[in-house]
Each structure stands twice: as C-alpha cells, then as structure tokens.
C-alpha positions as CSV (number, residue, x, y, z in Angstrom):
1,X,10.6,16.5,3.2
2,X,10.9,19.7,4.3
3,X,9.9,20.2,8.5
4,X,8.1,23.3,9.4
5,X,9.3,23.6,12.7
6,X,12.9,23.7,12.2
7,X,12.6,26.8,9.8
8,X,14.4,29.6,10.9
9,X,12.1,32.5,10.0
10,X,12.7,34.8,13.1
11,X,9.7,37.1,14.6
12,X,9.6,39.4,11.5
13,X,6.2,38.3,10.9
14,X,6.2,39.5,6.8
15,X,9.2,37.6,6.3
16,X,8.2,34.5,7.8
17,X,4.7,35.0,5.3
18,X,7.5,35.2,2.3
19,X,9.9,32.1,3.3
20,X,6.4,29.8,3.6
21,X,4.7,31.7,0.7
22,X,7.8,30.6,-1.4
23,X,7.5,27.0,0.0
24,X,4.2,26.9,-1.7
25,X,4.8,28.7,-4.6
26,X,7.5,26.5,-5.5
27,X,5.3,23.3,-4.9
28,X,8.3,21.5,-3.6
29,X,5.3,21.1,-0.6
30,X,1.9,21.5,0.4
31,X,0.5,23.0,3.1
32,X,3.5,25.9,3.6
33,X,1.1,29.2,4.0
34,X,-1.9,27.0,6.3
35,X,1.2,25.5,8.5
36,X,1.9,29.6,8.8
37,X,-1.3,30.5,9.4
38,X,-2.0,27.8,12.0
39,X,1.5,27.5,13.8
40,X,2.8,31.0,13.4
41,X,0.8,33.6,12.6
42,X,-1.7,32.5,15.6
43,X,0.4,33.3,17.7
44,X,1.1,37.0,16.9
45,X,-2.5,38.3,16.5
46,X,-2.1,41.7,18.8
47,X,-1.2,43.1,15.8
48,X,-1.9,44.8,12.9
49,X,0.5,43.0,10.6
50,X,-1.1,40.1,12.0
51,X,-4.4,40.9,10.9
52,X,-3.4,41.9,7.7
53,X,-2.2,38.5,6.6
54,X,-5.0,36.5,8.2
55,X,-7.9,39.1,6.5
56,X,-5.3,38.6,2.8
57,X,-5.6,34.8,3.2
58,X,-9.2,34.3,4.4
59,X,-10.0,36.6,0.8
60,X,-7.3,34.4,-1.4
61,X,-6.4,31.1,0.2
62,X,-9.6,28.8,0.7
63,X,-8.0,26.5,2.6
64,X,-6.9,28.9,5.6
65,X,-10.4,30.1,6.2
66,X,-10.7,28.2,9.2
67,X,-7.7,29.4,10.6
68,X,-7.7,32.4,9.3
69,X,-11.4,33.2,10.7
70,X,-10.1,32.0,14.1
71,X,-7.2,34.0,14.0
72,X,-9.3,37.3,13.3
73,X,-11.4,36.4,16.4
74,X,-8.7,35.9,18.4
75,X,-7.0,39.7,17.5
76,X,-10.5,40.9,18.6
77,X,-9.8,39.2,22.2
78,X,-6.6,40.5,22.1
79,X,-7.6,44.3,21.4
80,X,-11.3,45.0,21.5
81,X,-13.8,45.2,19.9
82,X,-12.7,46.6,16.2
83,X,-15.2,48.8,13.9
84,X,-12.9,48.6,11.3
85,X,-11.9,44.9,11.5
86,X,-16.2,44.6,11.7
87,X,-15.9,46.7,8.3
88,X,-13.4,44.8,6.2
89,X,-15.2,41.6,7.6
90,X,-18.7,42.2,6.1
91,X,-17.1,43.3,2.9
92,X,-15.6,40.0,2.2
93,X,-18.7,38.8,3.7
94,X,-21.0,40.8,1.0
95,X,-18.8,40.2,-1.6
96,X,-18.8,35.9,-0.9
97,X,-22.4,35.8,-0.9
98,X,-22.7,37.3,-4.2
99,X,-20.6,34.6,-5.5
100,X,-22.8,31.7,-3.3
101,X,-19.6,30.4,-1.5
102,X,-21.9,29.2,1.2
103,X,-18.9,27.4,3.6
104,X,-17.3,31.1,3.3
105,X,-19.8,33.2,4.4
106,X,-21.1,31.0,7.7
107,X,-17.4,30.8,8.7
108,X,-17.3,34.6,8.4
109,X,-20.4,34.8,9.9
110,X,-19.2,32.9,13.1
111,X,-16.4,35.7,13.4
112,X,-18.6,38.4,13.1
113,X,-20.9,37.0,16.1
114,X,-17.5,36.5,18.1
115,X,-16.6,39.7,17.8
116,X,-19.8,41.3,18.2
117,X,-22.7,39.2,19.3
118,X,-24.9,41.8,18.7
119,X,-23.9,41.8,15.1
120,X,-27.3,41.8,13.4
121,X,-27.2,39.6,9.8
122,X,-28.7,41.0,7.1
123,X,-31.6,39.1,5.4
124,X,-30.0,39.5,1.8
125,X,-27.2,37.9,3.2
126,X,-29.0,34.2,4.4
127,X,-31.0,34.7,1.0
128,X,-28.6,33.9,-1.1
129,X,-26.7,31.4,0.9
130,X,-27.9,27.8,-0.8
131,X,-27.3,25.8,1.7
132,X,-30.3,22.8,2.3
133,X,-33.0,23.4,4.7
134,X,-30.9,21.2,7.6
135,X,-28.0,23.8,7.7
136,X,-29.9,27.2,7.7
137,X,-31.6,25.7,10.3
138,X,-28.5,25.0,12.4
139,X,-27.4,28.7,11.3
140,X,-30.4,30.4,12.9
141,X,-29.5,28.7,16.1
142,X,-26.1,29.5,16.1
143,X,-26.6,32.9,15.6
144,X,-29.6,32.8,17.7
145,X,-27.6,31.3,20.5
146,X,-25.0,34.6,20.2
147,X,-22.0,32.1,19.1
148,X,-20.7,31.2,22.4
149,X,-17.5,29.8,23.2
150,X,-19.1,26.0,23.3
151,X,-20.5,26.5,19.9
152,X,-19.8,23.5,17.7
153,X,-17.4,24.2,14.9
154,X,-18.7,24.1,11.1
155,X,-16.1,21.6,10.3
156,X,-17.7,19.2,11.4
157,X,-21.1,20.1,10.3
158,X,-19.7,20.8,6.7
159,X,-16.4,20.2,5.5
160,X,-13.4,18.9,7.4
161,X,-10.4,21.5,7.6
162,X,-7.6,21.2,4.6
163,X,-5.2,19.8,7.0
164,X,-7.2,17.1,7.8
165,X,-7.7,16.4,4.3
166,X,-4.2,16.1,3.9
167,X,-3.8,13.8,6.9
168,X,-6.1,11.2,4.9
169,X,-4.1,11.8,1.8
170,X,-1.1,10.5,3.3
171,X,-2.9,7.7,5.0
172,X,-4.2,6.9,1.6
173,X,-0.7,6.9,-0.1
174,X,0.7,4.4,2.8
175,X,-2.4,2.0,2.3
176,X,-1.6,2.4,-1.1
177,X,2.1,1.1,-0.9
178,X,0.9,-1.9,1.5
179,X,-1.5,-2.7,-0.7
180,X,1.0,-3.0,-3.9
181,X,3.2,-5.2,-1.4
182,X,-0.2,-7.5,-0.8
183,X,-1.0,-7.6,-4.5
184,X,2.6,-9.0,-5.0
185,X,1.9,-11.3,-2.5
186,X,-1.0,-12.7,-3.5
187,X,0.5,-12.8,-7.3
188,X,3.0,-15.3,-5.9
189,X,0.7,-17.0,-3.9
190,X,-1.2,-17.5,-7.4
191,X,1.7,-19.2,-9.2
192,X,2.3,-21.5,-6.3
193,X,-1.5,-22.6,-5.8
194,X,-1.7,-23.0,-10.1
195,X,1.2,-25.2,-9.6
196,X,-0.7,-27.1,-7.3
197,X,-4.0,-27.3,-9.4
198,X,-1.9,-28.7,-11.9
199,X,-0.7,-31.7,-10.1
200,X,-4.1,-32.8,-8.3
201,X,-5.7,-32.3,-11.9
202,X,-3.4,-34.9,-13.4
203,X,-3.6,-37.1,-10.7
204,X,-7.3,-37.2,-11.3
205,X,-6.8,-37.6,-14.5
206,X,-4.7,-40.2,-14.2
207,X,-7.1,-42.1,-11.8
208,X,-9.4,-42.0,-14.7
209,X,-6.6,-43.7,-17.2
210,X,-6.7,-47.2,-18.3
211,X,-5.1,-49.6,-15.9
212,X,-1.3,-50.6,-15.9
213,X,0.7,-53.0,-15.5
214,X,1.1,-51.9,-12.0
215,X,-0.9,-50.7,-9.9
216,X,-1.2,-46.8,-9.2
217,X,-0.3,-45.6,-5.6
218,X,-3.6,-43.6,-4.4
219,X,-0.5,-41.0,-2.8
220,X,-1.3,-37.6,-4.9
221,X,2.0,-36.7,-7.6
222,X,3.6,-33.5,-7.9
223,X,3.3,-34.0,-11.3
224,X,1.9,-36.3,-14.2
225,X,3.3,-39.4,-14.7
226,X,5.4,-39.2,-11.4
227,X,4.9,-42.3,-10.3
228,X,5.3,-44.2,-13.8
229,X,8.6,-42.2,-14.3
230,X,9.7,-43.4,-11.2
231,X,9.1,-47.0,-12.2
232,X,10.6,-46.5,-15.6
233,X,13.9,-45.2,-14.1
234,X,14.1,-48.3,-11.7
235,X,13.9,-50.4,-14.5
236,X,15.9,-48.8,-16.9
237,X,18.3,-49.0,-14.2
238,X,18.1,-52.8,-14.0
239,X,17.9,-52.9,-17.6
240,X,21.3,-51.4,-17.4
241,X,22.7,-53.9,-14.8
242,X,22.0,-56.6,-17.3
243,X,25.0,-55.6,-19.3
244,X,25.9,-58.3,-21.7
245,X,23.1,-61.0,-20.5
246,X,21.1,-60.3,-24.0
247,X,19.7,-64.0,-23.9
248,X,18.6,-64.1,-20.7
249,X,14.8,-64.1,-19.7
250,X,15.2,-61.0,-17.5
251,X,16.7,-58.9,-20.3
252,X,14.1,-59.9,-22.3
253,X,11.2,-58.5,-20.4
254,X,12.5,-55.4,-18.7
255,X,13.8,-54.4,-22.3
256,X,10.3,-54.5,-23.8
257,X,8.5,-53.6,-20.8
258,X,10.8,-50.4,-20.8
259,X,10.5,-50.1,-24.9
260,X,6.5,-49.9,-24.6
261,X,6.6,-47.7,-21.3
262,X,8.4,-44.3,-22.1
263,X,8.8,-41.5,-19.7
264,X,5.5,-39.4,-19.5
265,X,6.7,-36.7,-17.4
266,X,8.1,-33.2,-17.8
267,X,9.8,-32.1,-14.6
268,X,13.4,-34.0,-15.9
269,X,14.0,-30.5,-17.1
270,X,13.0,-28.8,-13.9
271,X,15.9,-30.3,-12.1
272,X,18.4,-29.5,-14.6
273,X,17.1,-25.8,-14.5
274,X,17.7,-26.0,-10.8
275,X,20.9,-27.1,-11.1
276,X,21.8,-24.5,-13.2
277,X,20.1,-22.3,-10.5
278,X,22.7,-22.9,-8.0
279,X,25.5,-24.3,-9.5
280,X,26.7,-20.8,-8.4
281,X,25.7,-20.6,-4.9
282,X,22.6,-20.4,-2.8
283,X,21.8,-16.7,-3.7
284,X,18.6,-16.3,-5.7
285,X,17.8,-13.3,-8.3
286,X,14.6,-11.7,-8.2
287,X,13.7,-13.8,-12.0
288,X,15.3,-17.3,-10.2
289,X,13.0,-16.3,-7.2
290,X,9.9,-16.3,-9.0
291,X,11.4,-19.2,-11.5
292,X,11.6,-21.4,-8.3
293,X,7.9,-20.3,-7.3
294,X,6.4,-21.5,-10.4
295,X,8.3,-24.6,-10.4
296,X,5.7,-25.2,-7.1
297,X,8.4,-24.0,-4.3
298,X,6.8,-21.8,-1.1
299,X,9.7,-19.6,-0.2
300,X,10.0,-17.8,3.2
301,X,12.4,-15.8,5.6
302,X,13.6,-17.4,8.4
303,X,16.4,-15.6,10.2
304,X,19.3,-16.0,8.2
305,X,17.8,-18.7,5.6
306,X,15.5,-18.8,3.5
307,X,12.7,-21.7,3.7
308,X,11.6,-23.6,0.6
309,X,8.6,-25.7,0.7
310,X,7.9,-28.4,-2.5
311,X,3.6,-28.1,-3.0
312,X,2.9,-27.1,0.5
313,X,4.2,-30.1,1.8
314,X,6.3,-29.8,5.0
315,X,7.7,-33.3,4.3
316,X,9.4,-31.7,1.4
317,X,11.6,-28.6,3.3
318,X,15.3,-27.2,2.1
319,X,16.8,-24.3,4.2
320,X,19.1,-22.0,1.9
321,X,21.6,-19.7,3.5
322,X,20.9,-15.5,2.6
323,X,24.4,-14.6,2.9
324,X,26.2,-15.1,-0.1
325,X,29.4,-17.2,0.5
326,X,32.9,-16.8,-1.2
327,X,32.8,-20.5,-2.8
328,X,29.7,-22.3,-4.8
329,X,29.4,-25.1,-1.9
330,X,26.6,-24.1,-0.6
331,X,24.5,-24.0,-3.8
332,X,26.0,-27.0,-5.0
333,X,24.9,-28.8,-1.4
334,X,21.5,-27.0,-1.8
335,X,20.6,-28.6,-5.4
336,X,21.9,-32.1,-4.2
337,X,19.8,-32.2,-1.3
338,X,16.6,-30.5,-3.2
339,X,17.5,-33.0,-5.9
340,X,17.8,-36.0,-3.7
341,X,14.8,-35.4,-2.2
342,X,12.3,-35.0,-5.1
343,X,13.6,-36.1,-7.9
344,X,12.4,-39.5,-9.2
345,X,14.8,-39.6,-12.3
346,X,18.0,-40.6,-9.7
C-alpha cells in the first residue's frame, strides 16, 4: 500500500504530475493522478502550470473532472477573470457536447458560470445534452440562479465523485472478507446441527421400534442404539465375570441374552479415532478440527483453552489447553476424560 502523503515530490509542480502519473501507469494503485489533482495540485492554482494540468486532465482523465473543474475555478479567484481560460473552457465544452457526455458538459458548465456569471450558454449546447426532463430543469435554474457559491454540487444530483466510488469499493472488499469468515461459520455450524438431526431422528425412530426386553429410557441418544449398547457392554461385562461357571443359571441367560442382542451402534469407532486424535497432545489440525466437529463436538475459544461441547449439551464440557506442551499428557488426559464421559462401551 503505497501512502500519498508521505511522497516526497517537492514543489516542482510537473514533477510531482510525473511521480503520480507513474503510480497510475504502473497500476501498482488507483487513484495516483485524482489524489494529485485533489491534494496537490489544488493547492497551486495561481499558476499557469497549474492550470495546464487541471485543463489536460479535465480533457483525458474522467474521473478528475470534478476536481479538476473546481480547481479551474479556483485559478479564476486567484487571478481574474481569464478570456483565455473562458476560451479553452468552451472548446472542451463544444467539443463534449458533440460527443453527448452530458455529466461533462454541466460540470463545465458550472465553471464557466463561476468564472463569469454573465456567461451566456448557447442553445446548441443544452440541445444536444440528453439528459431527462428532471435535470435540464435543475440546469436552467442553476444557470438562472448565476451559480452562486451555495449552489448544490452535481454530484449529488448525478453521479457520486470517483473517490467516493472507491471508498465503497473498499468497504465492499472488507464486507466481503467478513462475509467469507461467516460462511465458514455457518458451514461448521451445519455439520454440528446435521450431527444433531441425526441422533433425535434415530431416537424417533427408535421409539417407533418393537419393544425390548428392557424398557427404553425416554432421555434422547447421541446416537442409535446408545442406550442398548450400553446395556450390551454391562452384560458382556458380567458375562465375563462368570469365568468358568458354564453350568450355572446366570451364565446361561446372560450368554444367550448377549448372543441374540448384538451391538447396534457405530460410534465404537469414534472413540478410537479420538484416541488417535490426541494420543499426541491436545493440539488440533485444521482436518482434526473439523473431524471433531462432525463427530457432534461445538468448539470455542476461551482464553487459553479451547471449549468442546458433545450435541450442545453443557452437561457434556472438556476444556483443552491451546499451547502445545513438550510431553503427550495433556492429550492423553484429554481423550480419557472425553472418553470417560461419553463413551458407553467402558
């Protein structure tokens, strides 16, 4: 980014116009020549160098004819009343209207009045300007009305000045970036609320199911078949504790309760992923990051931890530390704890 008003260009009026006109031509960054026009060259208009560059850029640079125009008036306060500034004026003026640039020749026109208020228009001239009915009507008055000093400004009649055009564009271009940053938000915020419609569909589903042995809790499951995984672990757990007791009564109906009554769910996996996840610490990667988040995991900032919330509940929280630490405690404490706490195959 290049600032303006920390170029050196000196009082050498020509070779400030070159350093900014080289700015511009280079396209390393708009708005070079108007900043010039505006900033620089307003400031010097007592003479005749100055003129000369405002009357070159109102002909060839569209965007300083605002400035440029005001500049022009300005050299007439500055020395008098001109004949030949009056001259070179209604050329370009004659020469615009040929071509129907409309904004051009009222903006001219508005000099010539502020020079010379007695400046009498000729009727070719508003002929050939195409401007709607509205706007020729606000031109009569203005130049009925002599142009005086409180005379609104066609900018904001018209057109609004490049500058300000520019202005907007930047605006546009940081809206732009916060509004990428939102749509990543609300991307995330998608995966973690499709995570949740998949849980309270099975457990509708599963309301619908034929009944069990036991009877469902009505407390929603993170996912399907939580509760009878649950129930199948306990018992294969049991089953386990039997150890040799083959002939007993127990052994016989906990192992074909636990032979006709399989694990249904799918998230054993999920907990060996996020074991793997931070076997090596707490420290996410942007791909584990959004891994965790479709898993159903709401993560936040929160000073020097992050937050992660299991399916929005607040029951289910784990803080995780941002700072990567020398040793894999931290992650390993992390996954026992996240672990712990949700897993129903423990």
């Amino acid at each position: 980014y290049i600032n303006y008003d920390k170029i050196n260009h000196g009082t050498d009026l020509e070779n400030s116009f070159g350093i900014f006109g080289q700015i511009e031509k280079s396209k390393i960054q708009n708005g070079a020549l108007l900043y010039f026009c505006r900033n620089i060259l307003s400031k010097s208009m007592n003479s005749s160098i100055a003129l000369s560059l405002s009357l070159s850029m109102l002909k060839n640079m569209p965007k300083a004819l605002i400035s440029s125009c005001k500049n022009i008036a300005r050299y007439n306060s500055n020395t008098g009343k001109n004949q030949e500034v009056l001259n070179l004026l209604h050329q370009i003026l004659d020469n615009f209207s040929k071509k129907n640039f409309d904004l051009e020749c009222i903006w001219i026109l508005y000099t010539l009045l502020k020079i010379d208020s007695t400046y009498e228009i000729a009727d070719r001239v508003l002929e050939k300007l195409t401007l709607d009915t509205q706007v020729v009507q606000e031109v009569t008055r203005i130049v009925n009305a002599q142009v005086d000093k409180t005379a609104p400004s066609w900018s904001t009649l018209v057109i609004a000045e490049q500058s300000e055009l520019l202005e907007v564009a930047e605006g546009l271009d940081e809206r732009a970036k916060r509004d990428a940053m939102r749509i990543d938000e609300l991307g995330q915020e998608n995966v973690r609320l499709k995570a949740r419609i998949e849980y309270l569909e099975a457990a509708i589903a599963e309301r619908n199911s034929e009944q069990r042995l036991i009877t469902k809790s009505d407390i929603p499951e993170f996912f399907d078949g939580e509760q009878n995984d649950l129930i199948v672990t306990i018992l294969n757990k049991e089953l386990k504790n039997c150890g040799d007791s083959t002939k007993t009564r127990k052994y016989e109906l906990l192992s074909s309760i636990v032979s006709l009554n399989p694990y249904i769910g799918n998230k054993q996996k999920m907990f060996e992923r996020i074991k793997e996840i931070f076997s090596d610490g707490e420290t996410m990667t942007a791909p584990e990051r959004s891994e965790i988040e479709k898993m159903g995991f709401e993560i936040s900032g929160d000073g020097k931890h992050y937050k992660l919330k299991f399916m929005g509940s607040d029951k289910y929280c784990y803080l995780l530390s941002k700072t990567p630490s020398d040793t894999n405690r931290g992650g390993k404490n992390a996954m026992t704890r996240i672990i712990d706490g949700l897993s129903v195959y423990k």
